[in-house]
PDB file of N, CA, C, O and CB in Angstrom:
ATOM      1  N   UNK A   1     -88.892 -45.484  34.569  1.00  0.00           N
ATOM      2  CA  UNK A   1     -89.013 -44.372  33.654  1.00  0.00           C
ATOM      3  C   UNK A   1     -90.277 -44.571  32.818  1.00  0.00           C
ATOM      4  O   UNK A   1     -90.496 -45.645  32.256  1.00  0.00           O
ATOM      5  CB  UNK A   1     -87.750 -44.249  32.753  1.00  0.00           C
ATOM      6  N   UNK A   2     -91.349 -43.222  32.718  1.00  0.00           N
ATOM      7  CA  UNK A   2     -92.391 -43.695  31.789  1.00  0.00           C
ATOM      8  C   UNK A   2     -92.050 -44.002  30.144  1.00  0.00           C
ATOM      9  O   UNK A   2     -91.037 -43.762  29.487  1.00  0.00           O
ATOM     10  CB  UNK A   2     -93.454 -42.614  31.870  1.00  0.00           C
ATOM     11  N   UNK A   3     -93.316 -44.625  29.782  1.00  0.00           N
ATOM     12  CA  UNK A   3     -93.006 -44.528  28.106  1.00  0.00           C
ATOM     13  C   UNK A   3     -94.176 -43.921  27.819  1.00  0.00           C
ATOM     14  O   UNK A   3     -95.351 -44.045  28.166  1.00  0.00           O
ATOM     15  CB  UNK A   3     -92.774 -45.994  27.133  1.00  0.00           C
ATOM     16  N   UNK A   4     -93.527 -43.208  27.068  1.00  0.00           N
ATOM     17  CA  UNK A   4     -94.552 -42.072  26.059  1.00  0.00           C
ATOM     18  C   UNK A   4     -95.297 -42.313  24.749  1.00  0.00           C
ATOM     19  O   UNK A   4     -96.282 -41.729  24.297  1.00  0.00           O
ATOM     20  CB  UNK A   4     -93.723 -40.953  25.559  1.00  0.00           C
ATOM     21  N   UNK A   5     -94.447 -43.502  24.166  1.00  0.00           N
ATOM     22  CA  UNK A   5     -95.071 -44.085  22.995  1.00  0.00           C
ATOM     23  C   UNK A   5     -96.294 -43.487  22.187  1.00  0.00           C
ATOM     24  O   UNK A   5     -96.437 -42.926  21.101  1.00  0.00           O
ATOM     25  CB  UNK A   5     -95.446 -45.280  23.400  1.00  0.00           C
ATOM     26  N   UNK A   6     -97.101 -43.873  23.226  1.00  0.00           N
ATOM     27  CA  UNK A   6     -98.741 -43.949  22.834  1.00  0.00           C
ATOM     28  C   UNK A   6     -99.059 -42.326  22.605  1.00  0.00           C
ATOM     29  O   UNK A   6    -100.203 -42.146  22.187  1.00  0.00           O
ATOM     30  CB  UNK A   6     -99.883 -44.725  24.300  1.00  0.00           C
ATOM     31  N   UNK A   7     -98.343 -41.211  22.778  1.00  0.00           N
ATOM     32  CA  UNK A   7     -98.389 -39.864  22.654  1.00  0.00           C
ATOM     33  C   UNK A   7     -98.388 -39.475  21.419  1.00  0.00           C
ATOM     34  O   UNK A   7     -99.220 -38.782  20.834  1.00  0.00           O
ATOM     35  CB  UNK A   7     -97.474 -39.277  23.262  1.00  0.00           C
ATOM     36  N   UNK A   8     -96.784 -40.255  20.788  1.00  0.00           N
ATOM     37  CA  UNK A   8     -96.121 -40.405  19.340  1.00  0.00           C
ATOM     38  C   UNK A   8     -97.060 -41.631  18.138  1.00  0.00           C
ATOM     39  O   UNK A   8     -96.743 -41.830  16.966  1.00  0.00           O
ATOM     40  CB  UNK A   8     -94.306 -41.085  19.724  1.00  0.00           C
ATOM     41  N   UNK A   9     -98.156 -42.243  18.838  1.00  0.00           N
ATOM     42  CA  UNK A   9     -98.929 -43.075  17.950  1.00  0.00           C
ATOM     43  C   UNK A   9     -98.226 -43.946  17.134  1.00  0.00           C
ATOM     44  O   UNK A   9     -98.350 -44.381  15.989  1.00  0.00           O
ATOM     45  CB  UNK A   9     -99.692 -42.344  17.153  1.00  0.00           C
ATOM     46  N   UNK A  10     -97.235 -44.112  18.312  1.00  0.00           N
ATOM     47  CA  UNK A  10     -96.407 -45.537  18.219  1.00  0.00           C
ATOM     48  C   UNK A  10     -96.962 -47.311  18.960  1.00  0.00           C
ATOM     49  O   UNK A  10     -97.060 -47.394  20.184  1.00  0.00           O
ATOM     50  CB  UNK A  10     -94.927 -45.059  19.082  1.00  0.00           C
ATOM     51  N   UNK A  11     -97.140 -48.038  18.448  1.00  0.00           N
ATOM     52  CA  UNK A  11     -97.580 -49.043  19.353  1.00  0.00           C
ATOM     53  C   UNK A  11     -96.410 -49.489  19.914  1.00  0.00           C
ATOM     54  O   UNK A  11     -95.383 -49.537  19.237  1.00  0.00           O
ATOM     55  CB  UNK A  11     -98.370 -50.133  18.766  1.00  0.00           C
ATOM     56  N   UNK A  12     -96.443 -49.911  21.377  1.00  0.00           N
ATOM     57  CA  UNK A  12     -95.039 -50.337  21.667  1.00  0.00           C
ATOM     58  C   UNK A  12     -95.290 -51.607  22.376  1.00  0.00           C
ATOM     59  O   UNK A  12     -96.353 -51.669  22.994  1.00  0.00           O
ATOM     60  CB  UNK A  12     -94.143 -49.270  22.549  1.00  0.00           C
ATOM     61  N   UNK A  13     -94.257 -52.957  22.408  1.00  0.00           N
ATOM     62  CA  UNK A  13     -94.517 -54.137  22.902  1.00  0.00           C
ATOM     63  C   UNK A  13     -95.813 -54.439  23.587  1.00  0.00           C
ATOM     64  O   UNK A  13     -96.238 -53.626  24.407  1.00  0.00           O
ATOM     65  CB  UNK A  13     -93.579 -54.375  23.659  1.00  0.00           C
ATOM     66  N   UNK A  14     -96.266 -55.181  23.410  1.00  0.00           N
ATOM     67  CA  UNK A  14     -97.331 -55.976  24.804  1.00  0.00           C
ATOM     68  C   UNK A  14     -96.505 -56.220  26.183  1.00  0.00           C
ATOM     69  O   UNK A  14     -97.071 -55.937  27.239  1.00  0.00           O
ATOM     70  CB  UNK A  14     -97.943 -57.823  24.315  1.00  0.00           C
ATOM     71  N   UNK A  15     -95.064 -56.784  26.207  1.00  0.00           N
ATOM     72  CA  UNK A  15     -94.671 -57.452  26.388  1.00  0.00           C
ATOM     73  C   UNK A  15     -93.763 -56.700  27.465  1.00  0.00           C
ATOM     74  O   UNK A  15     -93.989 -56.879  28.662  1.00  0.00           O
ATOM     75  CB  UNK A  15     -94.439 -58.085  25.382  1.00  0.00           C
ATOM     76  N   UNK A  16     -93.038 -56.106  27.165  1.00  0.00           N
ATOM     77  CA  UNK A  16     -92.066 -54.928  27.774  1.00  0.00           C
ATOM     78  C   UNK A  16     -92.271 -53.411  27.605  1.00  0.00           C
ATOM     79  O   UNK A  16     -91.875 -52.456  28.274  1.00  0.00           O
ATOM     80  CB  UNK A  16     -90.749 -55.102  27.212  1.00  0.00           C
ATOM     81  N   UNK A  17     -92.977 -53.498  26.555  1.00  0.00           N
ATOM     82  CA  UNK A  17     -93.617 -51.580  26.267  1.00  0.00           C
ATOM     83  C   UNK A  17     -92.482 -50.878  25.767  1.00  0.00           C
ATOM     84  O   UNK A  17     -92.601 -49.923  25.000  1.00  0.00           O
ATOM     85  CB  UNK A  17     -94.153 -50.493  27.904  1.00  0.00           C
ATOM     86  N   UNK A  18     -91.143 -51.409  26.260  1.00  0.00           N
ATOM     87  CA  UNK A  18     -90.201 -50.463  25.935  1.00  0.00           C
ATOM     88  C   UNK A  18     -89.598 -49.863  24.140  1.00  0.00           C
ATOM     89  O   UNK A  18     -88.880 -49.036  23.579  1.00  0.00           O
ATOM     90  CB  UNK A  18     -89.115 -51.121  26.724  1.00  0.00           C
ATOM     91  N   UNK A  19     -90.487 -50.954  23.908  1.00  0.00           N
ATOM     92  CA  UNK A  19     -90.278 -50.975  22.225  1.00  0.00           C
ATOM     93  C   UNK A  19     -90.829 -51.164  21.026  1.00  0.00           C
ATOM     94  O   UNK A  19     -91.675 -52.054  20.936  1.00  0.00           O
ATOM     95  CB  UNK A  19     -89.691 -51.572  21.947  1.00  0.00           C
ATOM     96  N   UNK A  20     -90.534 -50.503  20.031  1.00  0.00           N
ATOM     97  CA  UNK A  20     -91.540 -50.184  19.309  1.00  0.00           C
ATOM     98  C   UNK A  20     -92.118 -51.522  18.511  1.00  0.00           C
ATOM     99  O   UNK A  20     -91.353 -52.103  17.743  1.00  0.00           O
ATOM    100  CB  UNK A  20     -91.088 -49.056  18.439  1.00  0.00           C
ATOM    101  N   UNK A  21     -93.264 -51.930  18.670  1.00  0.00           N
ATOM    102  CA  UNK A  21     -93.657 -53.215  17.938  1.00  0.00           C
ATOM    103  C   UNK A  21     -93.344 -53.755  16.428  1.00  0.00           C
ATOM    104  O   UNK A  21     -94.095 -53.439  15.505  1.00  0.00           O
ATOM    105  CB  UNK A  21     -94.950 -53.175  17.981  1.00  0.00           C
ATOM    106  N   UNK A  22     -92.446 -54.406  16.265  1.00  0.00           N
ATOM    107  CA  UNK A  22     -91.904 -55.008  14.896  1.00  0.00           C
ATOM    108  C   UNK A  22     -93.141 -55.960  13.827  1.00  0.00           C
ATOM    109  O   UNK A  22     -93.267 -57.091  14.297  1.00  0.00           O
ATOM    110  CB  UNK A  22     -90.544 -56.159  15.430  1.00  0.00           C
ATOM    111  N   UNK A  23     -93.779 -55.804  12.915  1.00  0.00           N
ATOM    112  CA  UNK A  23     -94.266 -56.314  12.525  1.00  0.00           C
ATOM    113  C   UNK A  23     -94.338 -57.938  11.990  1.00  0.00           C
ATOM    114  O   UNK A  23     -95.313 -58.475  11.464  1.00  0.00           O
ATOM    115  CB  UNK A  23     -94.293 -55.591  12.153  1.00  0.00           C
ATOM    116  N   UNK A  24     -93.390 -58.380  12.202  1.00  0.00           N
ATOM    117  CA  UNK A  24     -93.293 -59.774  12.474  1.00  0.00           C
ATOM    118  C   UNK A  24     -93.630 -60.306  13.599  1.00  0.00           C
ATOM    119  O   UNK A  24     -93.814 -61.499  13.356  1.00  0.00           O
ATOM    120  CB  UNK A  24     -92.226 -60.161  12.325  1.00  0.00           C
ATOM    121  N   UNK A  25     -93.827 -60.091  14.754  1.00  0.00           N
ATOM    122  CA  UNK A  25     -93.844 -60.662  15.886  1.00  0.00           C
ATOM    123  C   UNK A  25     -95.016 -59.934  16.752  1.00  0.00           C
ATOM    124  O   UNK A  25     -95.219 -60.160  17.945  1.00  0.00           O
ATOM    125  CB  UNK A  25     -92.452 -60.616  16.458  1.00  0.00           C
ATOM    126  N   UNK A  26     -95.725 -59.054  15.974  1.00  0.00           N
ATOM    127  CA  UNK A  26     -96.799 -58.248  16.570  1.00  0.00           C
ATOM    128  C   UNK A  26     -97.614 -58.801  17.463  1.00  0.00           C
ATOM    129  O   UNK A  26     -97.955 -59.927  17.102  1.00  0.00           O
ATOM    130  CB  UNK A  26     -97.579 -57.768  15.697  1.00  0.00           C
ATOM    131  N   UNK A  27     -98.230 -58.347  18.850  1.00  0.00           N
ATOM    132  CA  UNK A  27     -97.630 -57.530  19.285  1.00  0.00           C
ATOM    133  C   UNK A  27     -96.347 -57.037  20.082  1.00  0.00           C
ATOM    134  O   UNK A  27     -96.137 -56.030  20.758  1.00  0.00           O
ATOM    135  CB  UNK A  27     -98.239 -57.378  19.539  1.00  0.00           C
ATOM    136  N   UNK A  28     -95.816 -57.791  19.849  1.00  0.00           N
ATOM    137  CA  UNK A  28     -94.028 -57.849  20.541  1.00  0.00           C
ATOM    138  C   UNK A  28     -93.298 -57.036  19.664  1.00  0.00           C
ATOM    139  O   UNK A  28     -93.764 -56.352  18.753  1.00  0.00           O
ATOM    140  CB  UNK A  28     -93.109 -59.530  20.536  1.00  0.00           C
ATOM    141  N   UNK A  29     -91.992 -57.167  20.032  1.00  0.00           N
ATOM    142  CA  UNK A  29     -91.191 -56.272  19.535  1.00  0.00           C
ATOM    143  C   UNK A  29     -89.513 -57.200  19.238  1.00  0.00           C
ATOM    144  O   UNK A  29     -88.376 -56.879  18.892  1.00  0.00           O
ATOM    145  CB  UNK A  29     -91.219 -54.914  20.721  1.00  0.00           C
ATOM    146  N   UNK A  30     -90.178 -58.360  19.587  1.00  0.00           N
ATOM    147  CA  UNK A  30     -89.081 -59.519  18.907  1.00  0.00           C
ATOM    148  C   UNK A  30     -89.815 -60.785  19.809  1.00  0.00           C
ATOM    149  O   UNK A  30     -90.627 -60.868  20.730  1.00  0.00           O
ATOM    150  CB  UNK A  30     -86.950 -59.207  19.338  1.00  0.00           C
ATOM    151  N   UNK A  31     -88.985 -61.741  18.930  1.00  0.00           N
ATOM    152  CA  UNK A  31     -89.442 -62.973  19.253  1.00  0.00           C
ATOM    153  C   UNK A  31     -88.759 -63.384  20.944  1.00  0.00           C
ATOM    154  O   UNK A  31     -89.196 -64.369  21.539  1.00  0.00           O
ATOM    155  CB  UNK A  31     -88.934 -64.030  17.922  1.00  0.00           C
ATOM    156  N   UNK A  32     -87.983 -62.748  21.384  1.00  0.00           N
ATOM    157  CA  UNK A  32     -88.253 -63.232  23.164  1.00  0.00           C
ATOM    158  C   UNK A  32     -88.824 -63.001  23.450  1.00  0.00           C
ATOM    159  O   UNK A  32     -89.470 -63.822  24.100  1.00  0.00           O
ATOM    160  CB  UNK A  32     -87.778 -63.085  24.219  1.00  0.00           C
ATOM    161  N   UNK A  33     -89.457 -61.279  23.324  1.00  0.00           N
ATOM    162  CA  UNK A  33     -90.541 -61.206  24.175  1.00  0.00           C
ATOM    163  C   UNK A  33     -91.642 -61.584  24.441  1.00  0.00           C
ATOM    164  O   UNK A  33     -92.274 -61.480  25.492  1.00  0.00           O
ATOM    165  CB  UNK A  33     -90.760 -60.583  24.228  1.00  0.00           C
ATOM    166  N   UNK A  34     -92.099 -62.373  22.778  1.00  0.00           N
ATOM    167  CA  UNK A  34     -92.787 -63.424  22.494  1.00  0.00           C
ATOM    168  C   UNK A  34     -92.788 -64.643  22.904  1.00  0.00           C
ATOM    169  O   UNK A  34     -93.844 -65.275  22.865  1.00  0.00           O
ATOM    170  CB  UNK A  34     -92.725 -63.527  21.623  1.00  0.00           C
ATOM    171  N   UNK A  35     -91.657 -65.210  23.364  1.00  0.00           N
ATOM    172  CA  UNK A  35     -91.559 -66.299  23.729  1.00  0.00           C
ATOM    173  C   UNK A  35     -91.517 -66.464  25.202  1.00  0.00           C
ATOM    174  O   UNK A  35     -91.639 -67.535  25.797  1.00  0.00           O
ATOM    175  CB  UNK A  35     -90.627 -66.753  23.122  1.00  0.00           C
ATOM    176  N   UNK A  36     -91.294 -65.048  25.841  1.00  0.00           N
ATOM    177  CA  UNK A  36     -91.414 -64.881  27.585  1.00  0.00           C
ATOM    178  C   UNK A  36     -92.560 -64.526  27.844  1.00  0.00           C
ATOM    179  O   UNK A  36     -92.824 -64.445  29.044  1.00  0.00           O
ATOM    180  CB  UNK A  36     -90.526 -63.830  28.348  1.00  0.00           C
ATOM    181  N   UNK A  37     -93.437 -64.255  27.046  1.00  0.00           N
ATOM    182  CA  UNK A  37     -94.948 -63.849  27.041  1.00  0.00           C
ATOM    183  C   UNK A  37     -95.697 -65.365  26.936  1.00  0.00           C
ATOM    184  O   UNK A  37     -96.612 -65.422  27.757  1.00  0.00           O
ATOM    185  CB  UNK A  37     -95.372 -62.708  25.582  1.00  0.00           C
ATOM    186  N   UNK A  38     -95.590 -66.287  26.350  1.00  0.00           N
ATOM    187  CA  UNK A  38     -96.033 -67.387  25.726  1.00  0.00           C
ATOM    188  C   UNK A  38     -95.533 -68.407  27.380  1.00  0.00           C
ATOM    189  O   UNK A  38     -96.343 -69.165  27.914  1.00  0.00           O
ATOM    190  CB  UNK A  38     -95.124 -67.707  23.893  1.00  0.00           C
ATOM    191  N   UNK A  39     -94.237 -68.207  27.877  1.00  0.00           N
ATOM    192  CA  UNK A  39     -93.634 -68.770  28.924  1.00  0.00           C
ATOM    193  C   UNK A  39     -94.707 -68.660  30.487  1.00  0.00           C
ATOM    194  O   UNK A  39     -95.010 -69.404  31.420  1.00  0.00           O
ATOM    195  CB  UNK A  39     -92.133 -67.945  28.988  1.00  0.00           C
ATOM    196  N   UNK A  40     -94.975 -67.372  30.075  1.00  0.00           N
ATOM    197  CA  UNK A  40     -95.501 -67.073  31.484  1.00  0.00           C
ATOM    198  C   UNK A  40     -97.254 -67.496  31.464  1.00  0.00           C
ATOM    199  O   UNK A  40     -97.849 -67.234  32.509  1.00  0.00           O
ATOM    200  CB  UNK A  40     -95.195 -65.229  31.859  1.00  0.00           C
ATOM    201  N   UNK A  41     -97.799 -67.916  30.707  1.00  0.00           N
ATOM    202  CA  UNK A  41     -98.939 -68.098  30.129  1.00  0.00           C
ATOM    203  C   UNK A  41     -98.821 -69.482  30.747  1.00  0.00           C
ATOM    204  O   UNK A  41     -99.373 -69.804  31.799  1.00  0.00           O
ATOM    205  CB  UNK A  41     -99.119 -67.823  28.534  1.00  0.00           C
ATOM    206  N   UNK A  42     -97.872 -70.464  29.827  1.00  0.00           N
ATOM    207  CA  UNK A  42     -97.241 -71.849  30.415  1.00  0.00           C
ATOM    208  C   UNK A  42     -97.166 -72.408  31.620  1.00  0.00           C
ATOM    209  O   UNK A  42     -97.421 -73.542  32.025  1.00  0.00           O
ATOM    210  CB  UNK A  42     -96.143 -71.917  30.242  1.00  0.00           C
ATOM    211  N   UNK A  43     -96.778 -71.443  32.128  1.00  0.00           N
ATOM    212  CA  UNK A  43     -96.148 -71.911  33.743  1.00  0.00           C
ATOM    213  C   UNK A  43     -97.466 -71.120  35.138  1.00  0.00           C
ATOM    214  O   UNK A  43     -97.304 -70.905  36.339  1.00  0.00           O
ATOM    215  CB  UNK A  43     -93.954 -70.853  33.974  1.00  0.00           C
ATOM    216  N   UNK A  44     -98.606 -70.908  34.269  1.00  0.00           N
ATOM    217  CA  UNK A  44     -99.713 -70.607  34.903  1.00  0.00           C
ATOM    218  C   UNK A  44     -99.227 -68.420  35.838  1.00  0.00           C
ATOM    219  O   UNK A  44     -99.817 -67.882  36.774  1.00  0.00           O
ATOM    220  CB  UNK A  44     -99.960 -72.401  36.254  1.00  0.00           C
ATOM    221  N   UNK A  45     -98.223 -67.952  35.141  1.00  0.00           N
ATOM    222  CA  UNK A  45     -98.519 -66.678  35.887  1.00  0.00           C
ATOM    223  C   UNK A  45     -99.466 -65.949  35.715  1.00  0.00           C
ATOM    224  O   UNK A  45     -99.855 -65.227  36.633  1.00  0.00           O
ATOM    225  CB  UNK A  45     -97.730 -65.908  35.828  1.00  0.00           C
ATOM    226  N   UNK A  46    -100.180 -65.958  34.271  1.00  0.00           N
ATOM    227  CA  UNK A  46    -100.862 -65.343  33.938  1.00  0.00           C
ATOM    228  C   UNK A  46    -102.490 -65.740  34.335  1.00  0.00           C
ATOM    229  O   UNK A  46    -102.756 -66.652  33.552  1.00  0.00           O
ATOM    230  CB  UNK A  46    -100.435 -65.252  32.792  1.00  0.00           C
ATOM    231  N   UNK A  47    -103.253 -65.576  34.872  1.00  0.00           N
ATOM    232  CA  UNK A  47    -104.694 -65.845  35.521  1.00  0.00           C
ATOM    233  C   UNK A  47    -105.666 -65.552  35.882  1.00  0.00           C
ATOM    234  O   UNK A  47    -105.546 -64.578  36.625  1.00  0.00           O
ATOM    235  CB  UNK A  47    -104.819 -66.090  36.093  1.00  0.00           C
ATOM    236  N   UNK A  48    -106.930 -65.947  35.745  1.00  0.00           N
ATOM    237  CA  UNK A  48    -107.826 -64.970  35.369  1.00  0.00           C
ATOM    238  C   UNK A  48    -108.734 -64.861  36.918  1.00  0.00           C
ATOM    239  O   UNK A  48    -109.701 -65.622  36.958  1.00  0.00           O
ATOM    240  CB  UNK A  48    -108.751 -65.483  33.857  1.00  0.00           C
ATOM    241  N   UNK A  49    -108.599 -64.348  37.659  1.00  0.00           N
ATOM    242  CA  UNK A  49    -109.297 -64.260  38.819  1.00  0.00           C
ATOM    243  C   UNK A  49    -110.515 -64.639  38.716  1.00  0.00           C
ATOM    244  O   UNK A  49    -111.324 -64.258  37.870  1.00  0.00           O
ATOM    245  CB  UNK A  49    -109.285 -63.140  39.317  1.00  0.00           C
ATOM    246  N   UNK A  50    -110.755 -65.715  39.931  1.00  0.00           N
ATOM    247  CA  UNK A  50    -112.479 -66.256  39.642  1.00  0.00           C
ATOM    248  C   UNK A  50    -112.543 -67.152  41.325  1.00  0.00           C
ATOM    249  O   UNK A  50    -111.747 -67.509  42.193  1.00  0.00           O
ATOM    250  CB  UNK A  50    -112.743 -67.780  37.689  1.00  0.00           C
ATOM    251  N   UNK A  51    -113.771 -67.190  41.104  1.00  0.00           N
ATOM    252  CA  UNK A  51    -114.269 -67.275  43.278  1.00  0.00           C
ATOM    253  C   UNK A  51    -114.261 -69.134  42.550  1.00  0.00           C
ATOM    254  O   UNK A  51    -114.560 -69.648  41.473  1.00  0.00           O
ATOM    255  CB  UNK A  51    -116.946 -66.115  44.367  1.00  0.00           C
ATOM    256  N   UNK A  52    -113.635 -69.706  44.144  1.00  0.00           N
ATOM    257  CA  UNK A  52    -113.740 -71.328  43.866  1.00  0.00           C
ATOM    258  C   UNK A  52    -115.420 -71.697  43.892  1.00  0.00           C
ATOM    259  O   UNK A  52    -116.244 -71.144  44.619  1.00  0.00           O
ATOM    260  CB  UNK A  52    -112.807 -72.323  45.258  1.00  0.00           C
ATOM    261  N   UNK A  53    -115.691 -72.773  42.907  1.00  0.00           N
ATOM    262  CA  UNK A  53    -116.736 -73.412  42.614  1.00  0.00           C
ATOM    263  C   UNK A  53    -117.297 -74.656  43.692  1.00  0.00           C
ATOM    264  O   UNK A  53    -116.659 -75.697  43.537  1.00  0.00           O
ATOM    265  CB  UNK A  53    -116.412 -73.855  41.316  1.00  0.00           C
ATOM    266  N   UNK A  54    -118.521 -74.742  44.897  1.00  0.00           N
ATOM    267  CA  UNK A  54    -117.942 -75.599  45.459  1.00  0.00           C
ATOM    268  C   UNK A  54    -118.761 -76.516  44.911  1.00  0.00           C
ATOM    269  O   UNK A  54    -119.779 -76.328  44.245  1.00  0.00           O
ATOM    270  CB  UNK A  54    -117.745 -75.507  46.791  1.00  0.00           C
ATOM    271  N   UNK A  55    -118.095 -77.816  45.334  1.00  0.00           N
ATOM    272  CA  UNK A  55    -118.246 -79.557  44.868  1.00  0.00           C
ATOM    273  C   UNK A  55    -117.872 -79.404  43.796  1.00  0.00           C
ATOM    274  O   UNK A  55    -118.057 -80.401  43.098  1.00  0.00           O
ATOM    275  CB  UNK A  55    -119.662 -80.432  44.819  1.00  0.00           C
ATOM    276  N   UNK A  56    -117.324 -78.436  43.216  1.00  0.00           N
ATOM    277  CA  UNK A  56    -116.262 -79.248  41.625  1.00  0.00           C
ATOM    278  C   UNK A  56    -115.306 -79.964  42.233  1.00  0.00           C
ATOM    279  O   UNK A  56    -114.741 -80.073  43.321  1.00  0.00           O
ATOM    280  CB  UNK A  56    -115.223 -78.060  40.383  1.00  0.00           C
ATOM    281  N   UNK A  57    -115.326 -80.543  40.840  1.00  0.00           N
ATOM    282  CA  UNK A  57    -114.558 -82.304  41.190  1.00  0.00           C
ATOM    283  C   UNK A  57    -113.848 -81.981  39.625  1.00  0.00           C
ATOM    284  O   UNK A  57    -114.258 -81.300  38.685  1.00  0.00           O
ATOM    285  CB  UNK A  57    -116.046 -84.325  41.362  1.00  0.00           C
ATOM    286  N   UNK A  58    -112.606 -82.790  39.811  1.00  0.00           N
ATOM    287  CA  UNK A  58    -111.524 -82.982  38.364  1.00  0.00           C
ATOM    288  C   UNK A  58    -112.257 -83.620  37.228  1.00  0.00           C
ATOM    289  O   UNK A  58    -111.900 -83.428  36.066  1.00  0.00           O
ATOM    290  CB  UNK A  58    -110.103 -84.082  38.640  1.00  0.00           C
ATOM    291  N   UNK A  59    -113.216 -84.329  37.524  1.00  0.00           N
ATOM    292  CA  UNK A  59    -113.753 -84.482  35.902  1.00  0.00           C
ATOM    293  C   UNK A  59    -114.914 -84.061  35.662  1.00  0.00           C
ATOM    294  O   UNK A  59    -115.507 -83.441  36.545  1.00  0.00           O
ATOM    295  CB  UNK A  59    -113.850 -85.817  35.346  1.00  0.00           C
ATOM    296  N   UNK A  60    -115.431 -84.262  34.591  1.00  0.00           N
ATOM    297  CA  UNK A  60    -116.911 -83.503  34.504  1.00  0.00           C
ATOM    298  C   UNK A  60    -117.987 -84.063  34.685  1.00  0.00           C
ATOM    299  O   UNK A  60    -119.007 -83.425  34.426  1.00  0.00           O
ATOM    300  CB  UNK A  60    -117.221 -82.981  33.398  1.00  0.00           C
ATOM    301  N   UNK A  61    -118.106 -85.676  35.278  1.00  0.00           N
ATOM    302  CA  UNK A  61    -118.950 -85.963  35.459  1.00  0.00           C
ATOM    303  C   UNK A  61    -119.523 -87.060  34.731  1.00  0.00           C
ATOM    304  O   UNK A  61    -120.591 -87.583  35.048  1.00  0.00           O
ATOM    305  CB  UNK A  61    -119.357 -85.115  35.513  1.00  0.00           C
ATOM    306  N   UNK A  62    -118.733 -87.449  33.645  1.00  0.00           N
ATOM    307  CA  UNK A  62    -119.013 -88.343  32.834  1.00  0.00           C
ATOM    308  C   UNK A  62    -118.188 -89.773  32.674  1.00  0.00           C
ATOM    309  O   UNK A  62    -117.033 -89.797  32.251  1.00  0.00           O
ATOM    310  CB  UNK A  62    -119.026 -87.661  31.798  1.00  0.00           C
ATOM    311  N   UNK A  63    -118.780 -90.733  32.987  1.00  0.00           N
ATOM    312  CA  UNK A  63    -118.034 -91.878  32.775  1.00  0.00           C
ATOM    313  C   UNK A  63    -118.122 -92.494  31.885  1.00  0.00           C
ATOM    314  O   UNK A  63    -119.015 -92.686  31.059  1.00  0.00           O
ATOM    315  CB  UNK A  63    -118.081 -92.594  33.463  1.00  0.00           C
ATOM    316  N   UNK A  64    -116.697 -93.005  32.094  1.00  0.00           N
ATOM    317  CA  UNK A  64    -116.436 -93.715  30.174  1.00  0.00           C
ATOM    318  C   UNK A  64    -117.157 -94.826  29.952  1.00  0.00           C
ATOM    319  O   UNK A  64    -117.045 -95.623  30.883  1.00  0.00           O
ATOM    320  CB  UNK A  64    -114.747 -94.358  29.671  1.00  0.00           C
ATOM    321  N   UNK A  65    -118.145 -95.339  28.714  1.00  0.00           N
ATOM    322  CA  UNK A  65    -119.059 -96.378  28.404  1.00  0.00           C
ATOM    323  C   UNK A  65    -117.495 -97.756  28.585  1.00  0.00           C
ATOM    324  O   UNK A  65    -116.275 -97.717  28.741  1.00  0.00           O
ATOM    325  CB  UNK A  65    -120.066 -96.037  26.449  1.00  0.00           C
ATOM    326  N   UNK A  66    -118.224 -98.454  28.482  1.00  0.00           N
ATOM    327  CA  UNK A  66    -117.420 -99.838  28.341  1.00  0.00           C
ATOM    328  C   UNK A  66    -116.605 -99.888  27.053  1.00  0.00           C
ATOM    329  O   UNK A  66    -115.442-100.244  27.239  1.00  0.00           O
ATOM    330  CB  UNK A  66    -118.439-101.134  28.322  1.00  0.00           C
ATOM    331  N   UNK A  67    -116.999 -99.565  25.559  1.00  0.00           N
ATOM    332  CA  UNK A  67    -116.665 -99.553  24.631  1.00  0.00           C
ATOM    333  C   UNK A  67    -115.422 -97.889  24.351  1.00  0.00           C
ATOM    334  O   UNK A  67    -114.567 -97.705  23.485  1.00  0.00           O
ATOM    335  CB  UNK A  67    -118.045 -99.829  23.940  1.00  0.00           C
ATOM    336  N   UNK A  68    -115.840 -97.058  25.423  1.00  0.00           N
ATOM    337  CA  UNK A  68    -115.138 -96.091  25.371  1.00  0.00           C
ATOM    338  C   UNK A  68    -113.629 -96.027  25.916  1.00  0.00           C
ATOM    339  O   UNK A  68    -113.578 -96.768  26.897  1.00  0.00           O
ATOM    340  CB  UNK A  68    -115.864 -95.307  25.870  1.00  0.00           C
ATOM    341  N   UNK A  69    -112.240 -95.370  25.644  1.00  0.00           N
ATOM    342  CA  UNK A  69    -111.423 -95.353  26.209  1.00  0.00           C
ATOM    343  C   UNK A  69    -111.533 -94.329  27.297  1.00  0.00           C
ATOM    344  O   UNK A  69    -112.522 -93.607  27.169  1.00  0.00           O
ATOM    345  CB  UNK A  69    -110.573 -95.342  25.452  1.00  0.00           C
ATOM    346  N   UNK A  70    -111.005 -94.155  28.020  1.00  0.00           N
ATOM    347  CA  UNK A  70    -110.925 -93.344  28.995  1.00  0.00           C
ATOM    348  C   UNK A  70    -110.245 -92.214  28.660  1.00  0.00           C
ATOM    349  O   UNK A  70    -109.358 -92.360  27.819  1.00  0.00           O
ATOM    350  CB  UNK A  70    -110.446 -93.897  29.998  1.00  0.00           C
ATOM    351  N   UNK A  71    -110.482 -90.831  29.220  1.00  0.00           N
ATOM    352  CA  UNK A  71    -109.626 -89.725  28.778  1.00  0.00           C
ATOM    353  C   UNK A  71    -108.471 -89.422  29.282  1.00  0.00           C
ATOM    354  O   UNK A  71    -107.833 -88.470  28.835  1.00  0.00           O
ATOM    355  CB  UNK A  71    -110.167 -88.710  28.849  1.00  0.00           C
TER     356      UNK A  71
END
């Protein structure tokens, strides 16, 4: 079903859209959706499309001095 919200110059969730954004938790519309928004970020769903780099390697290239700890 659409939402119309944005017609009525209502902001509605980031998150689910279905609801009208609560000012505590902006832009959400409560703190799950905040916290399933924050979840999916976590667990890598969210991602920013980009072409593989070739010969990157896991570190950057820098080795640790003798006096340095390692990262």
């Amino acid at each position: 079903m659409p939402q119309f919200g944005y017609l009525c110059g209502v902001s509605l969730c980031a998150f689910c859209g279905r609801h009208p954004v609560e000012a505590r938790w902006r832009p959400f519309c409560s703190e799950r959706c905040k916290l399933q928004d924050l979840a999916r970020w976590a667990d890598g769903s969210y991602r920013i499309p980009a072409e593989a780099v070739a010969g990157e390697d896991e570190h950057d290239g820098h080795e640790p001095q003798k006096d340095e700890p390692p990262e």
